[in-house]
N, C-alpha and C positions, 0 to 999 in steps of 0.2 A: 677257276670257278666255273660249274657247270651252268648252260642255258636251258630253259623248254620254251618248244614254240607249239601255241596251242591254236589251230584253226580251225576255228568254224564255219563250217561249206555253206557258200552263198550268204554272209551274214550279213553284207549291207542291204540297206535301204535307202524308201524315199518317203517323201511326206505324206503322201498318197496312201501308205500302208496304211495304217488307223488315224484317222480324223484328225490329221496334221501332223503328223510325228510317225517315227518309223517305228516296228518291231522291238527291235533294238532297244530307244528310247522311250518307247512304254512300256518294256519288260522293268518288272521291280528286282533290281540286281545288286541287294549289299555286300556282294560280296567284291564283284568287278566293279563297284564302286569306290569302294574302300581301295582296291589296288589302283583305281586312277587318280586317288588323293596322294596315295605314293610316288606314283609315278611319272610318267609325262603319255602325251597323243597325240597323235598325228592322222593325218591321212596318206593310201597310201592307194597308186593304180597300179596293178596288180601286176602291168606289163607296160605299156603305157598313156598317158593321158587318151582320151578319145577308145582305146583300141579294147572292144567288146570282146573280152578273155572266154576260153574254156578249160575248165580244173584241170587239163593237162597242162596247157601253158601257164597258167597263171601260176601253177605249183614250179613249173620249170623256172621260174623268173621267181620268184619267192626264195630259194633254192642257189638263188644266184645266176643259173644259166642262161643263157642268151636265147632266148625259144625261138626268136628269126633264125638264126644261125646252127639250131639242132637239133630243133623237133622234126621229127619223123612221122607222128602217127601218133593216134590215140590206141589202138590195137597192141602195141607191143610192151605198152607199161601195163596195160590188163590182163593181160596174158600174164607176165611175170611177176605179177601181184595174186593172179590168182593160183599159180604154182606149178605151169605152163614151162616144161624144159623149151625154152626160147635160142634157139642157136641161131649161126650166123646164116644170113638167108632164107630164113624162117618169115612168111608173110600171116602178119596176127590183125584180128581184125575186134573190133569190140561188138559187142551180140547183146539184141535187147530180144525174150522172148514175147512175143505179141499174140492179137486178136487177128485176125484175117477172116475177109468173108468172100469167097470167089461172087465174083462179078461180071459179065459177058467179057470172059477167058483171063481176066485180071483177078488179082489177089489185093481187097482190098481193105486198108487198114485202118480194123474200127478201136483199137487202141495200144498204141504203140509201147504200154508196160504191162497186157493183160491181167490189169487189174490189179497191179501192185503185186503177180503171183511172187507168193510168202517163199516161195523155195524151187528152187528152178532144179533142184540134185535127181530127181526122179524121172527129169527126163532127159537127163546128159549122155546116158547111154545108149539110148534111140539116136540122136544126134552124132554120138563118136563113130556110131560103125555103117553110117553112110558112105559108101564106097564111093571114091574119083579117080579111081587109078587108071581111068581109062584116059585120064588128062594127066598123068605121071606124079599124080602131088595125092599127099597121104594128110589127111584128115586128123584135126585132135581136138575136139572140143569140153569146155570146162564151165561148167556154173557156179557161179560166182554169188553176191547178195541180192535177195528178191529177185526181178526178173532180166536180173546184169549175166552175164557172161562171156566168154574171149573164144574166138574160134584162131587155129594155127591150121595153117598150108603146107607141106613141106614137100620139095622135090627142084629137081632141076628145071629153072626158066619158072618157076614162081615170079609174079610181077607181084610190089604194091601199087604200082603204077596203073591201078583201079577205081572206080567210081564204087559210091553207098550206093547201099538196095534200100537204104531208112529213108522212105519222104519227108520224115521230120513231123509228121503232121499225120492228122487223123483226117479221115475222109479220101486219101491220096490212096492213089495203087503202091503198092509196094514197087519198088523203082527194077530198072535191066540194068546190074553191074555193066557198065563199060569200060574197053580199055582208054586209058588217058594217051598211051603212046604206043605205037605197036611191039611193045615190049611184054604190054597187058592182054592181051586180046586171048590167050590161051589160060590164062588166069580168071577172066571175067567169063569166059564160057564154064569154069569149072563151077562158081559161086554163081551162076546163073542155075546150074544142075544142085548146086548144092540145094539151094531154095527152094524148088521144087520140090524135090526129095525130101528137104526135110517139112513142108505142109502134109505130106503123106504117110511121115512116120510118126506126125505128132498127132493128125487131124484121128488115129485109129488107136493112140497113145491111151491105155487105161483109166491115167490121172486125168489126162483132157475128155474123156468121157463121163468121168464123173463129177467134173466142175458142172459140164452141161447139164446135167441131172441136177444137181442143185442150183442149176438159172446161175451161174458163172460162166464166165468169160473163159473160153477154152485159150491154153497156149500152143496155138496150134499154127506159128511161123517163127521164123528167127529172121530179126533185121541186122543187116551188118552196116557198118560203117570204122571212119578212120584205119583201113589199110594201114601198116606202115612193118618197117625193118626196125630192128636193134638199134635206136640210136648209140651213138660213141659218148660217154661221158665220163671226163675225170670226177672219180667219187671225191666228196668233200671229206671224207675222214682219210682221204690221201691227202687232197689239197689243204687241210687245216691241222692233218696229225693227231684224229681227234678218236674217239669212240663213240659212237651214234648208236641209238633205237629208235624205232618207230612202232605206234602205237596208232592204229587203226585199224576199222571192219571191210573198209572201202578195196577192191583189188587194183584201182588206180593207184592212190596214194601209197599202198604196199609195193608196187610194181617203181614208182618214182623213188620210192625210198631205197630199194633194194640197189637201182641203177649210183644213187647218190649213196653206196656204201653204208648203208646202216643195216642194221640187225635188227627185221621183224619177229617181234613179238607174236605169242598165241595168247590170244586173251577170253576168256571164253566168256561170252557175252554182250562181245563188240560185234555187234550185229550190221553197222552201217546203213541203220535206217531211226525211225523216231523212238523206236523199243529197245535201243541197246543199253546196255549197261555201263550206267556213266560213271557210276563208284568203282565198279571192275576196272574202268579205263583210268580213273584217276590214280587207284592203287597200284596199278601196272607201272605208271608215269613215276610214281613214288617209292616204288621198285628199282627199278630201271636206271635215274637218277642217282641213284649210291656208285653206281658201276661205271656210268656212262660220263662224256662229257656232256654230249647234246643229245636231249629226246625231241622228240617230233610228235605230235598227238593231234590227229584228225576227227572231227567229230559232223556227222554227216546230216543229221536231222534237220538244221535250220534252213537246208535246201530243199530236203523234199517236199516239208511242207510249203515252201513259199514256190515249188517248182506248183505244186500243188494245188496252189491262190489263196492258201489257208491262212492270210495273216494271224487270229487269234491262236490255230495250230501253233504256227511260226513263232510267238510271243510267249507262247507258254513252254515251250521247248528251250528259250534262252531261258526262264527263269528255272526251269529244272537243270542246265549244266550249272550254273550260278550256285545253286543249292543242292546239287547233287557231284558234282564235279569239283567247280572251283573253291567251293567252302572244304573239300575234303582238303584238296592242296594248301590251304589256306593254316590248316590245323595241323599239319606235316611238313610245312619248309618254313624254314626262316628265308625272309625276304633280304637278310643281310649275309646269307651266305650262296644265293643263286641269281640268276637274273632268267625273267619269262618276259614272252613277246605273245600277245593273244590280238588276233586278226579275222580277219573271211581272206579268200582265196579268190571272193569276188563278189559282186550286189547280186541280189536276187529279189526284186518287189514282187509281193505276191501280184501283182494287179498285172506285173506285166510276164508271169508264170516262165521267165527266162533269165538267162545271161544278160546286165546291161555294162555301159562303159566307165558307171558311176565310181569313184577310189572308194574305198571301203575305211573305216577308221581302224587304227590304229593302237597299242597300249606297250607302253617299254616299262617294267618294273626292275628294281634292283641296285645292288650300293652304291652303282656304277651312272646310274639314271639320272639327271639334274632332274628332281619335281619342277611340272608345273603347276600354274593355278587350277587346272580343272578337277572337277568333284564328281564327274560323273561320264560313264563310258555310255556315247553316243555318237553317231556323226556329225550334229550340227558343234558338240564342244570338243568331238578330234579335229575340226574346223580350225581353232580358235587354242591347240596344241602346240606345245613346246617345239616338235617334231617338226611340223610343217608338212610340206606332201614331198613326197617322192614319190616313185617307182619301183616295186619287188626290191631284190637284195633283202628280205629279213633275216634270210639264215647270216649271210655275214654280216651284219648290223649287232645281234646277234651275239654271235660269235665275237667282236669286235666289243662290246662292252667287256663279255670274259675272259677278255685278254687270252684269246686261243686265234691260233692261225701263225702266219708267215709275215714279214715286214715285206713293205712292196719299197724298193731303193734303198740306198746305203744310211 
C-alpha cells in the first residue's frame, strides 16, 4: 500500500501568532480537519527535543537519517536540487542574492533577500563566468527560486572547511570567509575574491540597474553560506525496496530527495514561494501515486511568510493548501487504500521571524492508523494525540504503517 508525506515548511507555531492560538489553529481547515477525525496526531521534534532544526537537518531526520552522524553542509543538497553536476570533492555552498551598500571599505548588508528578487536566472551568468583559476578551482553557479541559489568550487585542495560570508542579519558587513583549519585557507581566499568580483559584476548588471530606476533594491552581492562535500547516504528506495517521487519548488528538498533516491518530478508551477501552484502540485502527487510507492510533497509558503512576521499571510496560506491542495487529494484517493503523514519540517512564529526548537504537530491518516479522539489539526490537540511526541523518522513510520521495508531480526 503506497504512503504520501506532505510538509509544510515552517508550519508550527505558538500562541503568540494571533491573539492566543497559532496560524495553524486559526486557519479554517475542513478539509485537514476531517482527515484528523480519521486519523490520529501527535507531536513531533524534528531532530530532537530542545534542538533548534534547519530544513536541511530536520528533512535529514524526517527522512530517517541521523543528521549528527551525516550532515555535511547545507551547500551540497542545493546544489543537487538545483541541477548542479555535484561530484566527489566538489565544495557547494548555498547563495542568497542580496542588497549591499559599500560602507568605509565594507559591504554592507541592507537586505539579505533583495527584496524577495522574483527571479535570480538573469544574472547567473554574470556570476558563472567570474574567473578563480588563479586559486586552481573552477566556478559554477546556478539560481535557483526567488533570490536562493548554489555556488560549486571545483579543483584540487578545495576545502569546505570554510566560514559564511552571510552575517545573518541586516545592518552587518557582509562577513571575510575564513578558513576553519589550514586545509581552508586557499579556499577562503578564493570566496573572499569571488565576493568581490561578484558586487562588481552585479553592481553594473542591467537588471540591477533597472530595479534602481524603479526605487528597488538592486541584487548586487551574493552571500554564501553552509560549505559542505557530497554527503554519503543510503537512498531509502534501497534501504525499503521501494519507488519514490518527490514533489517540490524548493532546490533543498529536491537536492535531499535526489540523495534519498527518489525521482524528482517537473511540475510547472511549483514555484517554492507563497504563488506556486498548489492544484499543480496536488495533481502531480496524484499522478505520481499510481506509479510510485512513496511520494514526498513539499510545500514552502507557510515559512516565508512567517519567515516574513506575516502571521495573517501565514494563515491564509494554510487555508489555501487546505482548499487548494488537500481538498484536491481528498476527491482522488480513497483514504482506505493509501496512508498520508502531513507535518512542518519545523516551527516558525511569525513574531519570532525564525527557526525555534518548538515539535511541530503531527497527522497519520489511513486503514492502517488507530483513530484518535481529536477533530481538529492543531498543536495544542496534536498535544493531547494518539501519537504522542517523538523525534523525526516519519518517512519510516510511514513506510511502517504500508507494510514496505525490511524486518529488523529474525
Amino acid at each position: 500500500m503506497p504512503g504520501i508525506l506532505v510538509i509544510l515548511d515552517g508550519l508550527g507555531g505558538r500562541p503568540t501568532d494571533l491573539d492566543g492560538a497559532t496560524c495553524l489553529e486559526r486557519a479554517v481547515t475542513p478539509v485537514l480537519d476531517d482527515l484528523a477525525g480519521r486519523g490520529a496526531l501527535g507531536l513531533m521534534d524534528p531532530v530532537a527535543p530542545g534542538v533548534r532544526p534547519g530544513s536541511d537537518t530536520s528533512h535529514l531526520s524526517i527522512f530517517g537519517y541521523d543528521p549528527f552522524r551525516v550532515y555535511t553542509g547545507r551547500g551540497a543538497f542545493e546544489a543537487l536540487g538545483i541541477g548542479l553536476d555535484v561530484r566527489g570533492g566538489d565544495v557547494c555552498f548555498r547563495a542568497n542574492f542580496a542588497t549591499v551598500e559599500p560602507r568605509s571599505g565594507e559591504l554592507v548588508v541592507i537586505d539579505r533577500r533583495a527584496g524577495r528578487l522574483a527571479d535570480g536566472k538573469p544574472l547567473e551568468r554574470a556570476i558563472a563566468e567570474i574567473d578563480l583559476r588563479e586559486f586552481g578551482v573552477e566556478v559554477q553557479f546556478r539560481a535557483s527560486t526567488e533570490h536562493r541559489g548554489a555556488l560549486l568550487l571545483r579543483g584540487p585542495g578545495a576545502s569546505a572547511a570554510v566560514s559564511d560570508t552571510d552575517p545573518r542579519k541586516e545592518g552587518r558587513p557582509v562577513e571575510r570567509c575564513r578558513p576553519l583549519d589550514p586545509t581552508g585557507q586557499r579556499t577562503a581566499d578564493a570566496v573572499n575574491l569571488f565576493t568581490q568580483r561578484a558586487h562588481e559584476v552585479l553592481s553594473d548588471h542591467p537588471l540591477n540597474l533597472e530595479r534602481v530606476r524603479r526605487g528597488e533594491r538592486p541584487a548586487n552581492a551574493v552571500l554564501l553560506r553552509g560549505a559542505a562535500v557530497m554527503p554519503h547516504l543510503r537512498p531509502i528506495t534501497a534501504e525499503y525496496g521501494i519507488r519514490g517521487a518527490c514533489v517540490a519548488g524548493g532546490a533543498l528538498y529536491k537536492g535531499v530527495a535526489k540523495l534519498a533516491g527518489l525521482s524528482v518530478l517537473d511540475v510547472s508551477g511549483a514555484t517554492g514561494d507563497l504563488k506556486t501552484d498548489l492544484g499543480a502540485k496536488a495533481r502531480a502527487v496524484v499522478s505520481a501515486i499510481e506509479r510510485a510507492d512513496f511520494v514526498f510533497a513539499h510545500i514552502k509558503g507557510t515559512d516565508n511568510a512567517a519567515h516574513d512576521g506575516d502571521a495573517p499571510a501565514k494563515r491564509a496560506f494554510i487555508e489555501r493548501v487546505d482548499q487548494e491542495f488537500f481538498a484536491l487529494l481528498a476527491d482522488s484517493l480513497a483514504w482506505s487504500e493509501v496512508h498520508l503523514c502531513v507535518s512542518g519540517d519545523h516551527t516558525t512564529p511569525p513574531r519570532v521571524k525564525e527557526h525555534t526548537a518548538d515539535p511541530v504537530p503531527v497527522l497519520f491518516v489511513g486503514p492502517a492508523v488507530p483513530p484518535d479522539p481529536c477533530r481538529q489539526f492543531g498543536e495544542r490537540a496534536a498535544g493531547r494525540g494518539g501519537l504522542g511526541r517523538f523525534s523525526g523518522r516519519l518517512v519510516p513510520q510511514l513506510l511502517g504503517y504500508c507494510d514496505l521495508g525490511p524486518k529488523f531480526g529474525s
